[in-house]
C-alpha positions as CSV (number, residue, x, y, z in Angstrom):
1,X,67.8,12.9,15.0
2,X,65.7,15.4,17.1
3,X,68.7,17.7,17.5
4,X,68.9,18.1,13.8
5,X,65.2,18.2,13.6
6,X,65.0,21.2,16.1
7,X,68.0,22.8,14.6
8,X,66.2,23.2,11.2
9,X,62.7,24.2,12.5
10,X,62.4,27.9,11.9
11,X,61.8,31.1,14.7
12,X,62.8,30.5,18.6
13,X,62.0,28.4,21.1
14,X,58.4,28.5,21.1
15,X,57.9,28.4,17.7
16,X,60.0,25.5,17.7
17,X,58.2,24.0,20.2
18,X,54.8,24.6,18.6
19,X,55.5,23.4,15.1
20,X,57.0,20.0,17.2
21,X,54.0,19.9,18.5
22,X,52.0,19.9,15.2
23,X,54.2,17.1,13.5
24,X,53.8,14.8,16.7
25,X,50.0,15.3,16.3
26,X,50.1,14.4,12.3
27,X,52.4,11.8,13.1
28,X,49.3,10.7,15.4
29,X,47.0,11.3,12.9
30,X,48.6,9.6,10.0
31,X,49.5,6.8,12.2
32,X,45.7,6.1,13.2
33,X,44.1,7.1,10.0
34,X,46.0,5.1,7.4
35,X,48.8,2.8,9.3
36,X,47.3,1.2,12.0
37,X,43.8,0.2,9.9
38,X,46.7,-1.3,6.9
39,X,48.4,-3.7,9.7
40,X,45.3,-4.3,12.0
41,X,44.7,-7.3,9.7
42,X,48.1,-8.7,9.7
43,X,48.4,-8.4,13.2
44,X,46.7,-12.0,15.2
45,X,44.7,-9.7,17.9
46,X,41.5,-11.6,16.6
47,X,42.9,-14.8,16.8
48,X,42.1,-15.9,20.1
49,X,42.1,-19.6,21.4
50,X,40.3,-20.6,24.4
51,X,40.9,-24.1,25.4
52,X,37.9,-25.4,27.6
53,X,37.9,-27.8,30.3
54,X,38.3,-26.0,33.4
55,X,36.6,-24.5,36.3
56,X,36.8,-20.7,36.6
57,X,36.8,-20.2,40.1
């Protein structure tokens, strides 16, 4: 997949390498702005049980 990806990106190496650099950050960006706040409240990171009883130390 990133061999056909890099074969299709326009100009030479480091062109290539720049525009790859731009989709991984708006990847990142997308990802943090709109995907992770849809599934943080299906995910159970809030859910957390803590069963007393015991000495910490």
């Amino acid at each position: 997949m990133y061999g056909w990806i890099w074969r299709h990106l326009p100009g030479n190496a480091w062109v290539k390498a720049v525009i790859s650099l731009v989709l991984v950050l708006l990847v990142v960006f997308v990802l943090f702005q709109w995907v992770f706040p849809w599934a943080e409240p299906l995910l159970p990171f809030n859910d957390v049980t803590v069963n007393g009883g015991g000495n910490a130390g």
